[in-house]
PyMOL Python script that loads the backbone (N, CA, C, O; Angstrom):
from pymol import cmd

cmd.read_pdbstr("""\
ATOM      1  N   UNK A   1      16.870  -0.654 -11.921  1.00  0.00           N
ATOM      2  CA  UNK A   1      18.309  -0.801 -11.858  1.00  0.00           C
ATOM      3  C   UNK A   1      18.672  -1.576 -10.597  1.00  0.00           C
ATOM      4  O   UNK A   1      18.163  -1.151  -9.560  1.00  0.00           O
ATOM      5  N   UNK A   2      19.557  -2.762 -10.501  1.00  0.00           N
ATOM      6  CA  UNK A   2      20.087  -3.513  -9.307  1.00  0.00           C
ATOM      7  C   UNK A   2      21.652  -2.777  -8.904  1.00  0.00           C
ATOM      8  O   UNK A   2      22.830  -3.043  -9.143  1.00  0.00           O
ATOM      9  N   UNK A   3      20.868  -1.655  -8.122  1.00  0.00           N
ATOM     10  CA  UNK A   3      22.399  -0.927  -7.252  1.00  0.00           C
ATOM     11  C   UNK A   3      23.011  -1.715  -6.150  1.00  0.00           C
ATOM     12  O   UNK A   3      23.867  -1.054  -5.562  1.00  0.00           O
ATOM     13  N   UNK A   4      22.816  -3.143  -5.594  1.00  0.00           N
ATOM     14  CA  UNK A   4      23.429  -4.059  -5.217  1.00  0.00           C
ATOM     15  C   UNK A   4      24.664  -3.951  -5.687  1.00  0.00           C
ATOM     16  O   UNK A   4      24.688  -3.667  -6.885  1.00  0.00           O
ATOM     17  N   UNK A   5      25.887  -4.099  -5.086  1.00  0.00           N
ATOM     18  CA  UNK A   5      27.080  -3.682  -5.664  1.00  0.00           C
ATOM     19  C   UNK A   5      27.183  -5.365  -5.348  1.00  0.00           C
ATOM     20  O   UNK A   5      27.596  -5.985  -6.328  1.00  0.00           O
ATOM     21  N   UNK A   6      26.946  -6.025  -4.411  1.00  0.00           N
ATOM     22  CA  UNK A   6      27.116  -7.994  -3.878  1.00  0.00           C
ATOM     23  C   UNK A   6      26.305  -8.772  -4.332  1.00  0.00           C
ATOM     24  O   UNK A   6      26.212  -9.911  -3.875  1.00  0.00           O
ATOM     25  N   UNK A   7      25.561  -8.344  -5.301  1.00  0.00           N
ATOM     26  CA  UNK A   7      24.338  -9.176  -5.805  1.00  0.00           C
ATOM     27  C   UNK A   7      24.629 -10.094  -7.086  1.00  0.00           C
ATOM     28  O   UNK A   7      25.202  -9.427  -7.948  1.00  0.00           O
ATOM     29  N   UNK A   8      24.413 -11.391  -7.462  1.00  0.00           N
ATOM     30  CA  UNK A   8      25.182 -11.763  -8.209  1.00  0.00           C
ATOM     31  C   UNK A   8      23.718 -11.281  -9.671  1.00  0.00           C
ATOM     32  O   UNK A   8      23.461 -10.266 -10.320  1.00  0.00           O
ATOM     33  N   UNK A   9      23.212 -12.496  -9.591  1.00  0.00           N
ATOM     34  CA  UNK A   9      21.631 -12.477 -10.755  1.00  0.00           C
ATOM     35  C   UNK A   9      20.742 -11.738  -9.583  1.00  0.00           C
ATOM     36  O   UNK A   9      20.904 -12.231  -8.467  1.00  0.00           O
ATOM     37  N   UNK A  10      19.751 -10.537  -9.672  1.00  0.00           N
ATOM     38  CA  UNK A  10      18.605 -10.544  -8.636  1.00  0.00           C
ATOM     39  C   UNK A  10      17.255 -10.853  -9.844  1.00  0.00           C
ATOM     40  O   UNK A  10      17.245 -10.532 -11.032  1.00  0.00           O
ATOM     41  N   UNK A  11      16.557 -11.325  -9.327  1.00  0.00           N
ATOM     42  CA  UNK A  11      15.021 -11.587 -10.164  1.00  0.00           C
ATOM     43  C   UNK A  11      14.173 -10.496  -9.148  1.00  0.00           C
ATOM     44  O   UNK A  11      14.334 -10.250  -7.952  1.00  0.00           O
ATOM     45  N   UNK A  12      13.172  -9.933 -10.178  1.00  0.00           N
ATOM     46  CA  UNK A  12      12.258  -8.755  -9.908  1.00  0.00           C
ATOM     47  C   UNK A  12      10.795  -9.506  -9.794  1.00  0.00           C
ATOM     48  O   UNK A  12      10.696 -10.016 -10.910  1.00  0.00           O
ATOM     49  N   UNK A  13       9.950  -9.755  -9.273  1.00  0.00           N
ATOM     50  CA  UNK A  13       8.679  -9.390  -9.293  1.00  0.00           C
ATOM     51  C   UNK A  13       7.831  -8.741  -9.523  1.00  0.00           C
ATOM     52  O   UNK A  13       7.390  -8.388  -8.430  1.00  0.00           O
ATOM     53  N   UNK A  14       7.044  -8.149 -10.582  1.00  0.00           N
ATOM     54  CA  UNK A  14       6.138  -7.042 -10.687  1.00  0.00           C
ATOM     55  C   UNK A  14       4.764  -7.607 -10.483  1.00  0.00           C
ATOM     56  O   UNK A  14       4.433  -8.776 -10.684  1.00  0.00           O
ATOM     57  N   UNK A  15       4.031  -6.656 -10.070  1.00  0.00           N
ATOM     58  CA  UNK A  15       2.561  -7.267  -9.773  1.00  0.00           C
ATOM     59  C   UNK A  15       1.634  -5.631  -9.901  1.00  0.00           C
ATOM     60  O   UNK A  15       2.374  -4.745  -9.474  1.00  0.00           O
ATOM     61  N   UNK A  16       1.009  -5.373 -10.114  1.00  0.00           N
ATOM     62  CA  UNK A  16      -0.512  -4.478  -9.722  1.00  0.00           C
ATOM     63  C   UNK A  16      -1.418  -4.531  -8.549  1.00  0.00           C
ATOM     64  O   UNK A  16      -1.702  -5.719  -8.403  1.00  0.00           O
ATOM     65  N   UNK A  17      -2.097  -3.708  -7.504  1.00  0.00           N
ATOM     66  CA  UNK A  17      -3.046  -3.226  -7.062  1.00  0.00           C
ATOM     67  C   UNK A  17      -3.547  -2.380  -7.363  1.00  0.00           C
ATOM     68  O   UNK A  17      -2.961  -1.521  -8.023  1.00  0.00           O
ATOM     69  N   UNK A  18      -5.544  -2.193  -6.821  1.00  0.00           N
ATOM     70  CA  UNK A  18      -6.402  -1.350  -6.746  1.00  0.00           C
ATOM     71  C   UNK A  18      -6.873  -1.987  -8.351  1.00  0.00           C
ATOM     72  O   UNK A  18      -7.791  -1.181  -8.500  1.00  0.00           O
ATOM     73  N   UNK A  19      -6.917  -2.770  -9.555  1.00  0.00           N
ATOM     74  CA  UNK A  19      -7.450  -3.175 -10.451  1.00  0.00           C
ATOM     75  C   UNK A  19      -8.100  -4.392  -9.839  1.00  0.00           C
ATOM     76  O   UNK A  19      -7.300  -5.247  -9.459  1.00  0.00           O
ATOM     77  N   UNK A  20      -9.868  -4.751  -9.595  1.00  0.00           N
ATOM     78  CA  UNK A  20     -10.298  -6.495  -9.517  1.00  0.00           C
ATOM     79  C   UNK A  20      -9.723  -6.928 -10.845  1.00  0.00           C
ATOM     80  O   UNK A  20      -9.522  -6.143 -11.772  1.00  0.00           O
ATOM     81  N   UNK A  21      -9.435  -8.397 -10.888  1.00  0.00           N
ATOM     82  CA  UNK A  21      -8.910  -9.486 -12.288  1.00  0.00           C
ATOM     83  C   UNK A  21      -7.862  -8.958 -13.000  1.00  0.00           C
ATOM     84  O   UNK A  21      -7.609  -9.223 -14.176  1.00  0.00           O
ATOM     85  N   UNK A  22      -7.138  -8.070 -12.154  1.00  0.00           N
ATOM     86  CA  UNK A  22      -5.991  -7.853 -13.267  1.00  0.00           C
ATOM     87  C   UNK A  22      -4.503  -9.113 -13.291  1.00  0.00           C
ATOM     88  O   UNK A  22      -3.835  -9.850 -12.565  1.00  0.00           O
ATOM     89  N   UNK A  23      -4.636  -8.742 -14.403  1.00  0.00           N
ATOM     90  CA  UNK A  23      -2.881  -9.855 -14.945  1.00  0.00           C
ATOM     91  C   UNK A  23      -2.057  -9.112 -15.601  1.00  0.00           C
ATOM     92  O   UNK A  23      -2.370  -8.552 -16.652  1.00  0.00           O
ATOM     93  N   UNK A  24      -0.781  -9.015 -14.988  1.00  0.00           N
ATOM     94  CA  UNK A  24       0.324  -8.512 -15.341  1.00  0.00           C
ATOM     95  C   UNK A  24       0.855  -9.537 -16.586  1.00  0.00           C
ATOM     96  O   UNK A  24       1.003 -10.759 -16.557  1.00  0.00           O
ATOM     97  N   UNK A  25       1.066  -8.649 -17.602  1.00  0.00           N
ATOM     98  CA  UNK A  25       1.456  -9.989 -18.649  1.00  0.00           C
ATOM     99  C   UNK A  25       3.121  -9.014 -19.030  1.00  0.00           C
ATOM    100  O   UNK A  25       3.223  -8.063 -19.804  1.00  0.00           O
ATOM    101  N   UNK A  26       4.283  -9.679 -18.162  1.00  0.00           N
ATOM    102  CA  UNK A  26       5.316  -9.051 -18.374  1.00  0.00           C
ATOM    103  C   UNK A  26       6.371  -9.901 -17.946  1.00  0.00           C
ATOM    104  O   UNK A  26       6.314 -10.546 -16.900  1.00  0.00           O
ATOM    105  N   UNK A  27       7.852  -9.923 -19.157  1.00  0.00           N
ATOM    106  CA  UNK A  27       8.269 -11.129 -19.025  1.00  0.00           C
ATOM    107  C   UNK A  27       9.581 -11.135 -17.290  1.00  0.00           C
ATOM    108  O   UNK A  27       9.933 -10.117 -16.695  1.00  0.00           O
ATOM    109  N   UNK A  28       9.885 -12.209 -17.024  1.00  0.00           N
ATOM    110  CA  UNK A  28      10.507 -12.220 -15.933  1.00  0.00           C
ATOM    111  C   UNK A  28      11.346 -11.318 -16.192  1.00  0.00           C
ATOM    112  O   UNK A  28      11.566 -11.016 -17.365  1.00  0.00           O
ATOM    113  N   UNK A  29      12.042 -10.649 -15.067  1.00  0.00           N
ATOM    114  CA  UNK A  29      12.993  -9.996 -14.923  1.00  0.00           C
ATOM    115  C   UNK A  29      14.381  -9.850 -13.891  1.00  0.00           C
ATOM    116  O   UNK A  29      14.289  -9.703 -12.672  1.00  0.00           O
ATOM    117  N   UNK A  30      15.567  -9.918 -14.588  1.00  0.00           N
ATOM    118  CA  UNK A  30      16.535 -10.437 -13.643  1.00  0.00           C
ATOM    119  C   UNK A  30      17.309  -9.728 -13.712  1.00  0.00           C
ATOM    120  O   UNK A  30      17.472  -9.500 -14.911  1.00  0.00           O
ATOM    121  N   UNK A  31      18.326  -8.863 -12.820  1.00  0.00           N
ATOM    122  CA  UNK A  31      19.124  -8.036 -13.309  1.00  0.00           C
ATOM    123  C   UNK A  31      20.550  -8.073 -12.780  1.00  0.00           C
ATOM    124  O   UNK A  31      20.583  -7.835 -11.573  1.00  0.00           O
ATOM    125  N   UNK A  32      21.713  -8.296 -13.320  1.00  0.00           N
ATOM    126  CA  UNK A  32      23.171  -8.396 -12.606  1.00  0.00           C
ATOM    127  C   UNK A  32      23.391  -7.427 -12.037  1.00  0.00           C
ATOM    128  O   UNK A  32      22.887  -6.485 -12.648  1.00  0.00           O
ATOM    129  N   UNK A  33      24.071  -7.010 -10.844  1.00  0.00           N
ATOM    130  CA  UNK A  33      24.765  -5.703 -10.385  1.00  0.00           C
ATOM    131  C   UNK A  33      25.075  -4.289 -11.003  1.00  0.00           C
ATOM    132  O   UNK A  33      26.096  -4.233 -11.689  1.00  0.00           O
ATOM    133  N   UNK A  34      24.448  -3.317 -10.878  1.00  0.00           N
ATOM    134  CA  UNK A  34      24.679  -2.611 -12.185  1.00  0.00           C
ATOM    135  C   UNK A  34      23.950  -2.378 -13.199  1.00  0.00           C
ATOM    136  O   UNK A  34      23.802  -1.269 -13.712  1.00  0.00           O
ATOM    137  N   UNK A  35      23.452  -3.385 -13.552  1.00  0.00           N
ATOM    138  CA  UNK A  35      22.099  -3.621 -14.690  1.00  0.00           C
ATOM    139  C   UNK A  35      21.032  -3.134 -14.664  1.00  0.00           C
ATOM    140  O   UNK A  35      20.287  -3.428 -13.729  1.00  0.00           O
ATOM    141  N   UNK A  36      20.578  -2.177 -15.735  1.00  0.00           N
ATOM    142  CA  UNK A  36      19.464  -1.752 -15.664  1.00  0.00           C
ATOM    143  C   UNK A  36      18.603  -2.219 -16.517  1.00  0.00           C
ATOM    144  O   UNK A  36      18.965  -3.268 -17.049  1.00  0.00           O
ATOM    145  N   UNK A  37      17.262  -1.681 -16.941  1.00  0.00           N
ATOM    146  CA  UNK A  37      16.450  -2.795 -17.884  1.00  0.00           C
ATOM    147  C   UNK A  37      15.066  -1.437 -17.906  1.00  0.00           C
ATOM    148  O   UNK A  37      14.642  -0.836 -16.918  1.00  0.00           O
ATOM    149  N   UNK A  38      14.669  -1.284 -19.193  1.00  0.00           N
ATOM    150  CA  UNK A  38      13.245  -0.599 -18.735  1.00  0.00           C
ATOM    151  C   UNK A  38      12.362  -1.700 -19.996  1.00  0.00           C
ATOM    152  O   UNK A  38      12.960  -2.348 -20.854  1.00  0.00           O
ATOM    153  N   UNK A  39      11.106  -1.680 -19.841  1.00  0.00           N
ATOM    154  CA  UNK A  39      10.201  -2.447 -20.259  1.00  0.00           C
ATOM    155  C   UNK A  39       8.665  -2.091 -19.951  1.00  0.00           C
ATOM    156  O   UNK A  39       8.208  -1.472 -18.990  1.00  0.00           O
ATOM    157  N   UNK A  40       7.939  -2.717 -21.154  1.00  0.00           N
ATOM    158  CA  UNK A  40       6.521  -2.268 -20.831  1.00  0.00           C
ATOM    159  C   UNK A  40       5.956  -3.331 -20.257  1.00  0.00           C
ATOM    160  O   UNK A  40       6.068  -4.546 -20.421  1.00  0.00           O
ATOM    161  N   UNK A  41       5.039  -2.332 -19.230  1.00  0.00           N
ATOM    162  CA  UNK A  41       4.265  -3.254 -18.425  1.00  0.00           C
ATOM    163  C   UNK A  41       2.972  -2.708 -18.708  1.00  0.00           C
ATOM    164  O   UNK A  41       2.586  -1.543 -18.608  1.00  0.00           O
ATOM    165  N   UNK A  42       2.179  -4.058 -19.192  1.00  0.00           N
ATOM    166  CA  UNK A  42       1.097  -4.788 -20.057  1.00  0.00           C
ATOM    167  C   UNK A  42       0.691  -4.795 -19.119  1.00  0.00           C
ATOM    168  O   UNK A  42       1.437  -5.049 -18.173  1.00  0.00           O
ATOM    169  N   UNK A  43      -0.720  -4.517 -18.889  1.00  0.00           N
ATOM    170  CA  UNK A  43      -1.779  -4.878 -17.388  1.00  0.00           C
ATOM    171  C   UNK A  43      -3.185  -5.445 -18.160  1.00  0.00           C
ATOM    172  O   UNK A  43      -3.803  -4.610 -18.821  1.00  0.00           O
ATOM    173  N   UNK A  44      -3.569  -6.454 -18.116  1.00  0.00           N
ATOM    174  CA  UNK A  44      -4.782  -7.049 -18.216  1.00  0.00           C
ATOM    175  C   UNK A  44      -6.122  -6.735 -17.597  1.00  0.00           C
ATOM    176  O   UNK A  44      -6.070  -7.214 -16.464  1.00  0.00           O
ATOM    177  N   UNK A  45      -7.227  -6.200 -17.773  1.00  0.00           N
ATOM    178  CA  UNK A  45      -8.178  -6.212 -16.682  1.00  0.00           C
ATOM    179  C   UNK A  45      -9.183  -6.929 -17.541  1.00  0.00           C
ATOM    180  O   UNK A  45      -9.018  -6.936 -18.761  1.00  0.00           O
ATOM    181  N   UNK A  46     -10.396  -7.640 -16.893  1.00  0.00           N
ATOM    182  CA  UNK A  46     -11.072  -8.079 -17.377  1.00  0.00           C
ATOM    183  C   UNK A  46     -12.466  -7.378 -17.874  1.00  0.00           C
ATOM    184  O   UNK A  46     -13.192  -7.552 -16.895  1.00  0.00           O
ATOM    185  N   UNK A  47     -13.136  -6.775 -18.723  1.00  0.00           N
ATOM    186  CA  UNK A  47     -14.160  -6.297 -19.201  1.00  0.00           C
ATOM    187  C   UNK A  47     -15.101  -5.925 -17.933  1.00  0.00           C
ATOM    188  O   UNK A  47     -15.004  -4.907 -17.247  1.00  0.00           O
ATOM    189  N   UNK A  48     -16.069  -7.019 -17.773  1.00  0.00           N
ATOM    190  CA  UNK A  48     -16.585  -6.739 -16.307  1.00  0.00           C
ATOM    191  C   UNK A  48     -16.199  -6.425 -15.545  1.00  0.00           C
ATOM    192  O   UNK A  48     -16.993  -6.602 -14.621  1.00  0.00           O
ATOM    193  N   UNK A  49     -14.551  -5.583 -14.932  1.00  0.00           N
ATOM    194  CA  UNK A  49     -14.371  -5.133 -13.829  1.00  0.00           C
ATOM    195  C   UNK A  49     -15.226  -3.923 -14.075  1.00  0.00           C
ATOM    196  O   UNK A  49     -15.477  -3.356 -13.011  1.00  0.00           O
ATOM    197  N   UNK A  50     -15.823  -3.267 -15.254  1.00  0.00           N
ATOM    198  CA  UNK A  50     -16.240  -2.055 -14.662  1.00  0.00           C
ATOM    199  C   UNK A  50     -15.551  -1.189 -14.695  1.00  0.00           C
ATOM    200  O   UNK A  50     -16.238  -0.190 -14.480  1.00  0.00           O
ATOM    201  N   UNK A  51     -14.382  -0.881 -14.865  1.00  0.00           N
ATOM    202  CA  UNK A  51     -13.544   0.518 -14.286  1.00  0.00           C
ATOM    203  C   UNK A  51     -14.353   1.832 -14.747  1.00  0.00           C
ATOM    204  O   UNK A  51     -15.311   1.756 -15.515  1.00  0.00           O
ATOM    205  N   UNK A  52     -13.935   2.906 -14.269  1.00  0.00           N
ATOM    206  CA  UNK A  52     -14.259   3.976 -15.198  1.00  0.00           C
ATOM    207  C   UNK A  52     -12.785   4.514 -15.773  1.00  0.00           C
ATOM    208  O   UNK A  52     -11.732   3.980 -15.422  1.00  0.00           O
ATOM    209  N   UNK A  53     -12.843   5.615 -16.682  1.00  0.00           N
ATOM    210  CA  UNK A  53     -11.765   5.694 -17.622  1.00  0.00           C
ATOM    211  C   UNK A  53     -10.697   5.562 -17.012  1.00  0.00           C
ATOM    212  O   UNK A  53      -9.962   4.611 -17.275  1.00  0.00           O
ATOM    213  N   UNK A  54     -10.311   6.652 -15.888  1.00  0.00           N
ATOM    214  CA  UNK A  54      -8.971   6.482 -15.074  1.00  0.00           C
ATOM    215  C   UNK A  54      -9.517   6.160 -13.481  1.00  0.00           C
ATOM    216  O   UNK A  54     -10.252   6.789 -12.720  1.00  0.00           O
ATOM    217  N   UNK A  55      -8.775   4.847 -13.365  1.00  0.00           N
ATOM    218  CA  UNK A  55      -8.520   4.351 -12.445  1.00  0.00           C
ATOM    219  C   UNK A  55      -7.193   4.070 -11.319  1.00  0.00           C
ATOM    220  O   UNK A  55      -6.223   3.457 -11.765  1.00  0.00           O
ATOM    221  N   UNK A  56      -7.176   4.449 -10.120  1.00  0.00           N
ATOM    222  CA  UNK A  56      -5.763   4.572  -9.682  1.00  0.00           C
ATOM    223  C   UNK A  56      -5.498   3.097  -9.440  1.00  0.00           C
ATOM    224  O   UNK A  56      -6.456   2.325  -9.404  1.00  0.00           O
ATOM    225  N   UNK A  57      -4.054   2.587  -9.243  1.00  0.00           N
ATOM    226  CA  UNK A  57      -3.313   1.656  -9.268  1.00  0.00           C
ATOM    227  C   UNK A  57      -1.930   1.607  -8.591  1.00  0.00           C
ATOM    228  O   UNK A  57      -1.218   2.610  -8.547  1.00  0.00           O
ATOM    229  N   UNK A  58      -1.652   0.716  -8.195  1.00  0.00           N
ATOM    230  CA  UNK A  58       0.249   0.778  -7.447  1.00  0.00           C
ATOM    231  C   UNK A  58       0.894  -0.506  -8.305  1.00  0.00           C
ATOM    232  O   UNK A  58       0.329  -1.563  -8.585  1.00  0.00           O
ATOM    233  N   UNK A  59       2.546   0.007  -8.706  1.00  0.00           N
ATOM    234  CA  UNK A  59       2.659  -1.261  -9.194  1.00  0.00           C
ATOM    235  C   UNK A  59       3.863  -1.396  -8.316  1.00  0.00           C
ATOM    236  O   UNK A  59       4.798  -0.627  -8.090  1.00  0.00           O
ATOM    237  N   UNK A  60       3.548  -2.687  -7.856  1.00  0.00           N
ATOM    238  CA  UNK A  60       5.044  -3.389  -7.388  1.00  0.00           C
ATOM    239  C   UNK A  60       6.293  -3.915  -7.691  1.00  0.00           C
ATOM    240  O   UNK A  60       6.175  -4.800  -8.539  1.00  0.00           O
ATOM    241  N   UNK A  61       7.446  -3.733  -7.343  1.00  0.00           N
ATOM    242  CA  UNK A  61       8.096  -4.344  -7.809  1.00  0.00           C
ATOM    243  C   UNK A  61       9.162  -4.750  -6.744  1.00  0.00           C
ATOM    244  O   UNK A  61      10.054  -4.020  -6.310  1.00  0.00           O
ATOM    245  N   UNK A  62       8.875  -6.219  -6.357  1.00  0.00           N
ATOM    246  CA  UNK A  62       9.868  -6.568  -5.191  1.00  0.00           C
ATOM    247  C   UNK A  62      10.747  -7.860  -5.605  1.00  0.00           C
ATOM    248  O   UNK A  62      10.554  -8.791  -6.386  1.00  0.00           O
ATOM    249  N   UNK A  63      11.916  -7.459  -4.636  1.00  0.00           N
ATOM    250  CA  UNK A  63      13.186  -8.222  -5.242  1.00  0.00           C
ATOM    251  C   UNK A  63      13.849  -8.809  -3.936  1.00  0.00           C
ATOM    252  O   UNK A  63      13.928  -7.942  -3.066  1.00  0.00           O
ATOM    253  N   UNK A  64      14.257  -9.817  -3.623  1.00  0.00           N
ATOM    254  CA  UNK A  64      14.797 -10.345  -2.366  1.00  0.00           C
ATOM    255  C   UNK A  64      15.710  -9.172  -1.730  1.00  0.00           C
ATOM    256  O   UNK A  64      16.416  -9.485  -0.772  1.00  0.00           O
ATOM    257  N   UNK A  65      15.735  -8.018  -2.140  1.00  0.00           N
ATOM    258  CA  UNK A  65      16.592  -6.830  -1.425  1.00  0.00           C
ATOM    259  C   UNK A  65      15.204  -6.110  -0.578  1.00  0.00           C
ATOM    260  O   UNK A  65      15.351  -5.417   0.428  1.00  0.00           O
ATOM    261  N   UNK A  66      14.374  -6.304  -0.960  1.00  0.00           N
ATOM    262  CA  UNK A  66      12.472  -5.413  -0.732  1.00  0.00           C
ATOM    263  C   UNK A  66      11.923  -5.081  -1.665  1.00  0.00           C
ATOM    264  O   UNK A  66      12.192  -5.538  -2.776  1.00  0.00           O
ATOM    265  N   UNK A  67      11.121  -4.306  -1.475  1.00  0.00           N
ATOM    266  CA  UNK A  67      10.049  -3.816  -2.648  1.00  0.00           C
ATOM    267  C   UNK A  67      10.034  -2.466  -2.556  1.00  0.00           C
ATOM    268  O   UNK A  67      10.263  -1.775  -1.564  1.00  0.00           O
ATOM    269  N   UNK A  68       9.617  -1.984  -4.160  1.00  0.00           N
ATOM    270  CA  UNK A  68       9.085  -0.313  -4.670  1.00  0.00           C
ATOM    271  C   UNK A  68       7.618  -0.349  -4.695  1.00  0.00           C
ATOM    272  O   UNK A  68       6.861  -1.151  -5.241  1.00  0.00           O
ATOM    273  N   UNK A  69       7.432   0.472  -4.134  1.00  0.00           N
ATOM    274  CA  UNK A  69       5.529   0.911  -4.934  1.00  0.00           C
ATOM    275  C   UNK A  69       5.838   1.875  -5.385  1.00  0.00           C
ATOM    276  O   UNK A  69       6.681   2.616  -4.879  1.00  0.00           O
ATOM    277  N   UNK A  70       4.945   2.201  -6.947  1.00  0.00           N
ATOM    278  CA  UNK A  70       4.779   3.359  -7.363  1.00  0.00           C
ATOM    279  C   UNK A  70       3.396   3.503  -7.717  1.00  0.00           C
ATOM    280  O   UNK A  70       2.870   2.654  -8.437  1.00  0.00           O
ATOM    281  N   UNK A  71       2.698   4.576  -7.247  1.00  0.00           N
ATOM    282  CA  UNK A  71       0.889   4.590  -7.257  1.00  0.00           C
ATOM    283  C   UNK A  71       1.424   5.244  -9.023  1.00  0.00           C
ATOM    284  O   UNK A  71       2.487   5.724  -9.416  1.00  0.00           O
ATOM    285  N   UNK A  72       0.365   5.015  -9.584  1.00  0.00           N
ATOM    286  CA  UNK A  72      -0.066   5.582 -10.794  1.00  0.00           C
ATOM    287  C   UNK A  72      -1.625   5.512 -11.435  1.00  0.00           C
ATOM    288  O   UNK A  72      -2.667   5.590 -10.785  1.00  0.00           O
ATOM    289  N   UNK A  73      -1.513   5.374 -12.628  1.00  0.00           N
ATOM    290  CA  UNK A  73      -3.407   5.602 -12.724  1.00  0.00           C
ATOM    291  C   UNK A  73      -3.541   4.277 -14.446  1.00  0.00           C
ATOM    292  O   UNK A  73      -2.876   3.995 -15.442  1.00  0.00           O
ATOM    293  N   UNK A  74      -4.681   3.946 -13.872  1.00  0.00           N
ATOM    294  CA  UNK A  74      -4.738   2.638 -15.260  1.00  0.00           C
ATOM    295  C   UNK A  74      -5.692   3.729 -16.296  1.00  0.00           C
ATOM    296  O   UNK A  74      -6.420   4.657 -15.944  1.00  0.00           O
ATOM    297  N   UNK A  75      -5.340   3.165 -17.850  1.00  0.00           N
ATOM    298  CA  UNK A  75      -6.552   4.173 -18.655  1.00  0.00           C
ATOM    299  C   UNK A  75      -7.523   3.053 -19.293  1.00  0.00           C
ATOM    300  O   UNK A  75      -7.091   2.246 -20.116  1.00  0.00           O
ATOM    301  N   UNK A  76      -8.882   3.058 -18.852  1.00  0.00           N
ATOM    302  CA  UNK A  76      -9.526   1.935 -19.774  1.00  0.00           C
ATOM    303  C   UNK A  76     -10.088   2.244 -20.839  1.00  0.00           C
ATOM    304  O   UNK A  76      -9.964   3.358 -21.350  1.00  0.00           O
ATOM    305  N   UNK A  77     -10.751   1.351 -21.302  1.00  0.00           N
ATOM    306  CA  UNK A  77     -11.767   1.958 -22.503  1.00  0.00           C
ATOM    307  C   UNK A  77     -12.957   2.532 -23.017  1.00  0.00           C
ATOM    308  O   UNK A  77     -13.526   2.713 -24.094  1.00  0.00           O
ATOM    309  N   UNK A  78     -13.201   2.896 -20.916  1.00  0.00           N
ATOM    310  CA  UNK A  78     -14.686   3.271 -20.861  1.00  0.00           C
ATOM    311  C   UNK A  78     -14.733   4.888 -21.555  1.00  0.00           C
ATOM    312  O   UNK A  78     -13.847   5.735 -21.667  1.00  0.00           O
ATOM    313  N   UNK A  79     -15.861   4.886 -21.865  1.00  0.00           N
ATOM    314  CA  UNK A  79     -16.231   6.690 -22.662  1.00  0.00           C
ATOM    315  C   UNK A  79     -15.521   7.777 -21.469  1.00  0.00           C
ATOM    316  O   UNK A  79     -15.609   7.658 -20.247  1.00  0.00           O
ATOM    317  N   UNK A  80     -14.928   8.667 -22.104  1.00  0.00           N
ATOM    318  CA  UNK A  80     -14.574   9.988 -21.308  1.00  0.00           C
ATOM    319  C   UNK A  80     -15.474  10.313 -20.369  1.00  0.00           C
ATOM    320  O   UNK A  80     -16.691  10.181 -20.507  1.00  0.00           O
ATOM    321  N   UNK A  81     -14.938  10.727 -19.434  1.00  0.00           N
ATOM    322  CA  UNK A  81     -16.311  11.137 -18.062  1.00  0.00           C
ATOM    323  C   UNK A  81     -17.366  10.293 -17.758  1.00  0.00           C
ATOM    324  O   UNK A  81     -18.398  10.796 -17.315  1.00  0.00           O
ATOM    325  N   UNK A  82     -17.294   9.258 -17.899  1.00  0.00           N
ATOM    326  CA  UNK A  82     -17.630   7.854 -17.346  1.00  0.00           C
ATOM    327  C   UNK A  82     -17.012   7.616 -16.075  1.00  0.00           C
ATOM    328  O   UNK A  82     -15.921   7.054 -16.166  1.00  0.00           O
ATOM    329  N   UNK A  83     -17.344   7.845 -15.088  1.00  0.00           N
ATOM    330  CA  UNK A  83     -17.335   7.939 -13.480  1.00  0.00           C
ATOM    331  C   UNK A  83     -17.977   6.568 -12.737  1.00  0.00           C
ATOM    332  O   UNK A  83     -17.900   6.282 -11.542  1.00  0.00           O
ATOM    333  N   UNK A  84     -18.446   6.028 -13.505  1.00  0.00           N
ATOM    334  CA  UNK A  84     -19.111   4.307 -12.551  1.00  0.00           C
ATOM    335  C   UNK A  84     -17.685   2.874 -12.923  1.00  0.00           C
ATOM    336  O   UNK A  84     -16.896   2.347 -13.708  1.00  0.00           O
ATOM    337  N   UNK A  85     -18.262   2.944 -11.657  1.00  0.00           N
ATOM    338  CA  UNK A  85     -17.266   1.498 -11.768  1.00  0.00           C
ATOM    339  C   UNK A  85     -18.107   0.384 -12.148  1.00  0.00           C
ATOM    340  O   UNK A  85     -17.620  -0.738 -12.286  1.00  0.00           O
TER     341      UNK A  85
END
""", "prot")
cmd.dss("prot")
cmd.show_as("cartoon", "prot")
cmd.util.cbc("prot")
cmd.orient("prot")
C-alpha cells in the first residue's frame, strides 16, 4: 500500500535474497497515493542451486520513500528431509 498522502505514481521494486540464481519474475509495480495492490511473487531458482526443501529468504521491496524486508522461507522440489544444499 503507498500511505504517501504527496506521492503522485510511486514504482516498487521487488527483488529476493539468501537464493544463488534466483529471478524474480513479477510484473512492475506502481502505486497512486492510497493504492494498494497484492500479487504473486514468482521466484525462479535455478536447478543446480542445490537448495534443500526449505530454504530461508528476504524479499525486498524498495520504493524511492525506502525499503521493506520481509525474511520468509522458499519451498523447492527437493525430497522432504533433504538437508544438503
Amino acid at each position: 500500500m503507498n500511505k504517501n498522502p504527496d506521492a503522485g505514481v510511486t514504482p516498487y521494486d521487488i527483488s529476493v535474497t539468501g537464493l544463488p540464481g534466483a529471478e524474480v519474475l513479477t510484473e512492475s509495480v506502481e502505486l497512486r497515493s492510497g493504492q494498494s495492490r497484492t500479487l504473486p511473487l514468482i521466484v525462479r531458482v535455478p536447478v543446480t542451486a542445490g537448495l534443500a526443501r526449505t530454504t530461508p529468504m528476504t524479499v525486498r521491496v524498495a520504493s524511492p520513500q525506502g525499503d521493506i524486508t520481509l525474511p520468509t522461507t522458499f519451498k523447492s522440489g527437493a525430497e522432504i528431509g533433504d538437508r544438503s544444499p
